[in-house]
C-alpha positions in Angstrom: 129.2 273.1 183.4 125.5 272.0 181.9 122.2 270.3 183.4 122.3 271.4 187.1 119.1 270.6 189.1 117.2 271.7 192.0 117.0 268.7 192.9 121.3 268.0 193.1 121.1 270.9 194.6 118.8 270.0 198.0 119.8 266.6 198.1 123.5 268.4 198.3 122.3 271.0 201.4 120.8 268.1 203.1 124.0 265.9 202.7 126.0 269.2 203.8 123.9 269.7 206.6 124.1 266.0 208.0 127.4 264.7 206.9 125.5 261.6 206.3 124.4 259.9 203.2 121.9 257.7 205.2 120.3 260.7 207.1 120.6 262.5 204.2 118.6 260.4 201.7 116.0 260.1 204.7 115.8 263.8 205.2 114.7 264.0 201.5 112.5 261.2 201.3 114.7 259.3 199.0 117.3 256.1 198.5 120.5 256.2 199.5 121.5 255.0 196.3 119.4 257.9 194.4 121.0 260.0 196.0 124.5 259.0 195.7 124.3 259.0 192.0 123.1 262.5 191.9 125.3 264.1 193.8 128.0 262.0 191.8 126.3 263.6 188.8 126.5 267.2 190.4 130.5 266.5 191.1 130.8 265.7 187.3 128.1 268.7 185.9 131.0 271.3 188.2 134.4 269.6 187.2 135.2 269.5 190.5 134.8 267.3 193.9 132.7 269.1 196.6 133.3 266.1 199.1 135.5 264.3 201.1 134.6 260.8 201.4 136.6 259.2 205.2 135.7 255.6 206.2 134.0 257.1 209.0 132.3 260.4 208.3 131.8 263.1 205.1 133.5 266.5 204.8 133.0 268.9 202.3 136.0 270.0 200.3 136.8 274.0 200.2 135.2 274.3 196.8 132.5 272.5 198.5 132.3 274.7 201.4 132.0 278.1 198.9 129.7 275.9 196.6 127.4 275.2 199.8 126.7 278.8 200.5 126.1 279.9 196.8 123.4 276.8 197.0 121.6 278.2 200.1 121.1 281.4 198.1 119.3 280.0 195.2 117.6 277.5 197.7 115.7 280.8 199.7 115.3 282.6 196.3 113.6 279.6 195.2 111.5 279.1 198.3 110.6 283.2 198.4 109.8 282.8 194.8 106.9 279.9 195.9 106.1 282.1 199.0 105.6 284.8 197.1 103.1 282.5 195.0 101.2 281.8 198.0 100.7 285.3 199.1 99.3 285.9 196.5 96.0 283.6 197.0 95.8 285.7 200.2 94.4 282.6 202.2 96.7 279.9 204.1 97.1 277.4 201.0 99.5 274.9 199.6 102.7 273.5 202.1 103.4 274.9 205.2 106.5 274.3 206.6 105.9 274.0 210.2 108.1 273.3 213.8 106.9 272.3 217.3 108.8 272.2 220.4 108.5 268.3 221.6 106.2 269.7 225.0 103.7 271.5 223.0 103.8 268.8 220.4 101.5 266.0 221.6 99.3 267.6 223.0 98.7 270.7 220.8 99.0 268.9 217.3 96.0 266.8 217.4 93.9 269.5 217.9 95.1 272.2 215.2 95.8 269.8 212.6 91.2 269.4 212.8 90.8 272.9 212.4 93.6 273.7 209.5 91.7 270.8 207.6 88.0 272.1 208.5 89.7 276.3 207.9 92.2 276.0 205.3 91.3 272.8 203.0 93.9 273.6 200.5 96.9 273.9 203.6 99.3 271.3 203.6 101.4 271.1 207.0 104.9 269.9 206.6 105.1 269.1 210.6 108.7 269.4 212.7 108.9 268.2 215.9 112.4 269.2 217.9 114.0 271.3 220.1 114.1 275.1 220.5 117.4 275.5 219.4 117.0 273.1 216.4 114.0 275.0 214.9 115.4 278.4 215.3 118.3 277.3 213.2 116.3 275.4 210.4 113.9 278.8 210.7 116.5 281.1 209.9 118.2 279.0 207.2 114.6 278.9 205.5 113.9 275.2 205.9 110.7 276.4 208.2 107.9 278.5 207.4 107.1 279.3 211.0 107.4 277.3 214.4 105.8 277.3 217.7 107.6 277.5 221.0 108.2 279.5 224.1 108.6 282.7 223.8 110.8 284.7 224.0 112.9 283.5 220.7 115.2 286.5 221.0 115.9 286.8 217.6 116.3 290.0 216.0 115.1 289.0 212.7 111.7 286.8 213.6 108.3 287.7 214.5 107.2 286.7 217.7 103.2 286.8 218.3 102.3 285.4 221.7 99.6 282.8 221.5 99.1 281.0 225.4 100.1 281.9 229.0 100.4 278.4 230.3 101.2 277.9 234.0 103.1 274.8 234.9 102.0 271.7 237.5 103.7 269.7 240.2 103.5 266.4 239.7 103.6 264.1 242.5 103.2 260.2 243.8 99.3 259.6 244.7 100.4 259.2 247.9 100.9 262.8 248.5 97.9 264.0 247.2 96.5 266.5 249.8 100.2 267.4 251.3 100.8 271.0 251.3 102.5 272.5 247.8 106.1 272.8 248.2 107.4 276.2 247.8 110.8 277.0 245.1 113.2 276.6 248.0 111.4 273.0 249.2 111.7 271.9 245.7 115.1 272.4 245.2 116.5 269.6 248.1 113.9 267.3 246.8 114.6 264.8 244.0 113.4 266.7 240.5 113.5 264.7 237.5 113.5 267.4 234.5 113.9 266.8 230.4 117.2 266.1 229.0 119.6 269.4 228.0 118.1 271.4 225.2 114.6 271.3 226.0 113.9 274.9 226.9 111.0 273.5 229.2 114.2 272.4 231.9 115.8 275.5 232.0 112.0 277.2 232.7 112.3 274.4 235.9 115.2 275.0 237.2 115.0 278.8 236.6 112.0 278.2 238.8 113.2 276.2 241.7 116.5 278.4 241.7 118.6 275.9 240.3 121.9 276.6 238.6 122.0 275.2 235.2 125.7 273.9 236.4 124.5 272.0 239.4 125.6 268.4 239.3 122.7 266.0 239.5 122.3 262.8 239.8 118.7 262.1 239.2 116.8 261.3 236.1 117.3 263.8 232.9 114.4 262.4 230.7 113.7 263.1 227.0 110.1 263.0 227.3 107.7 264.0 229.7 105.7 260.8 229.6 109.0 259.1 230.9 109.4 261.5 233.8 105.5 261.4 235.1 106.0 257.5 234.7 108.9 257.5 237.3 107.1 259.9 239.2 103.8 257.4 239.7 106.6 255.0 240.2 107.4 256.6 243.5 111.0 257.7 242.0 110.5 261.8 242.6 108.6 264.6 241.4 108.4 266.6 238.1 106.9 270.1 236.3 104.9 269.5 233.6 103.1 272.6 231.7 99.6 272.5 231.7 98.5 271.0 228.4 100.3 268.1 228.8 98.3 267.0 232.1 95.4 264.9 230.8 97.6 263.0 228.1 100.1 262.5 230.8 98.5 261.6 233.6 95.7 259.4 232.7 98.1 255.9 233.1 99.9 256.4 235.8 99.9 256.5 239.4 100.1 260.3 240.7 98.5 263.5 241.6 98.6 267.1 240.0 98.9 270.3 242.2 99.0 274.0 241.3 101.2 276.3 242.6 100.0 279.4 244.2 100.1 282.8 242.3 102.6 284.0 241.2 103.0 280.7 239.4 105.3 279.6 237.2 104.8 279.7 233.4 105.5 280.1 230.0 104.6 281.8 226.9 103.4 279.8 223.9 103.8 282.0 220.4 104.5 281.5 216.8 107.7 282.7 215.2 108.1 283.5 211.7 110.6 285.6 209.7 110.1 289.6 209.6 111.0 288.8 205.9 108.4 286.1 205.1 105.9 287.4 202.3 103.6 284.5 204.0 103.0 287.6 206.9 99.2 287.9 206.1 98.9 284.1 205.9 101.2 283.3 208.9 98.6 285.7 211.5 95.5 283.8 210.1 97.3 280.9 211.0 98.5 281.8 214.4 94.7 282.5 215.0 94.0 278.8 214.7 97.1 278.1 216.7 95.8 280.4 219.5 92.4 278.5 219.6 93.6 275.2 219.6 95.8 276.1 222.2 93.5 278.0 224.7 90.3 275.5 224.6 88.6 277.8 227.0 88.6 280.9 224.7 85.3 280.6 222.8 85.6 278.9 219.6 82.7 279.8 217.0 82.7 283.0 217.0 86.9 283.3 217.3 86.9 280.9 213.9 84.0 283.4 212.3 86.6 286.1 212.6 88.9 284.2 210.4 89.2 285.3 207.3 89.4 282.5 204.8 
């Protein structure tokens, strides 16, 4: 068993982790084709297959399977080994592998990615937009430096280092602008349109409004919140949007924005790392710039001037 790469190896973890030689090949920015050949090259270098190959989908055989987790191991050895290399410039430099939940996304993004070019000239963000649940995952298995979501994570073995307290809106038609806020219990027998299941931002809703999870509904489960304010101006019900989102969101579209009285619901914005990353020093710096971006009414110049860089 000669000549195996680093290279067999990710494109192998990436066709292990979607079954899919399409997704696959997109996942690491190559051909289908490429990377067909080198995983048929890998199968040769070991002797052995380490796929199934159906008409309709891929499994990996058992060898595979015991194979795949030997191959994460060098994969994180590999990646603490660079880490490590990046520590030790002891400013933010080089890729940074990093996730945002889809409602901070938009609206924070444009933002930081100004001030990690104007801060941190020689940081190169590797950018992840997804769901909670989808980040934690890719987080854990090393495939993310650090993401930013609503806190809590509840994970043991991550950081968490609370950035925002964001308080969230009620978006209704324009026609009801000046009608008096409806309270949790109102808002439950009116007609709520919320994200799609996953987004952590519904379960924050409905956790408001009382809502069981379990509830049937039969109203619109959206997978952006641009789609939901958009039914809302069209007269079609109301929604929650957090904060941040309110200027991007609202600017096109027929409604009106009111704030709930204290105490008001809201979420936590932080930035989640691994307690074992060697980036630690780094990551804070980082979550600095995160922090401002995030908060524009915090004072900015002399917040960067405490950077160190």
């Amino acid at each position: 068993m000669t000549n195996i790469t680093l290279r067999q190896i990710r494109y192998f973890t990436a066709l292990a982790r979607h079954r899919h030689f399409g997704r696959a090949a997109d996942d690491c920015a190559v051909t289908q084709p490429a990377l067909s050949m080198q995983i048929k090259v890998l199968e040769d270098a070991l002797g052995t297959p380490i796929l199934e190959r159906g008409t309709r989908q891929i499994s990996l055989t058992g060898f595979g399977e015991t194979f795949l987790a030997r191959a994460r191991d060098i994969l994180q050895s590999v990646d603490a080994l660079e880490d490590l290399a990046r520590a030790a410039t002891g400013k933010p430099a080089g890729k940074l592998r990093l996730g945002v939940i889809p409602t901070v996304a938009p609206y924070l993004l444009p933002a930081l990615i100004g001030r990690f070019q104007r801060l941190f000239p020689d940081l190169r963000p590797l950018l992840r937009e997804t769901v909670t649940p989808r980040l934690l995952e890719e987080l854990l298995d090393g495939r993310l430096d650090a993401a930013i979501l609503a806190l809590p994570a509840s994970e043991p073995a991550l950081t968490e280092v609370p950035l925002l307290q964001e308080p969230f809106v009620l978006i209704r038609p324009a026609e009801d602008a000046g009608k008096p806020v409806p309270g949790p219990d109102m808002l439950r027998e009116m007609r709520l349109l919320l994200l799609e299941e996953g987004h952590c931002f519904r379960d924050q809703a409905l956790s408001f409004c009382d809502i069981p999870r379990n509830r049937p509904r039969e109203m619109l489960d959206g997978s952006t919140l641009s789609t939901l304010v958009q039914m809302v101006g069209a007269g079609f019900g109301i929604t929650l949007v957090p904060e941040m989102a309110v200027p991007v969101e609202t600017r096109s579209a027929a409604v009106t924005v009111s704030r709930f009285r204290d105490p008001a619901p809201s979420r936590t914005i932080g930035m989640v790392w691994r307690r074992s990353s060697p980036l630690e020093a780094q990551l804070m710096q980082i979550a600095e710039v995160v922090r401002q971006a995030a908060n524009p009414a915090a004072p900015q110049k002399g917040d960067e001037a405490r950077i160190s860089v």
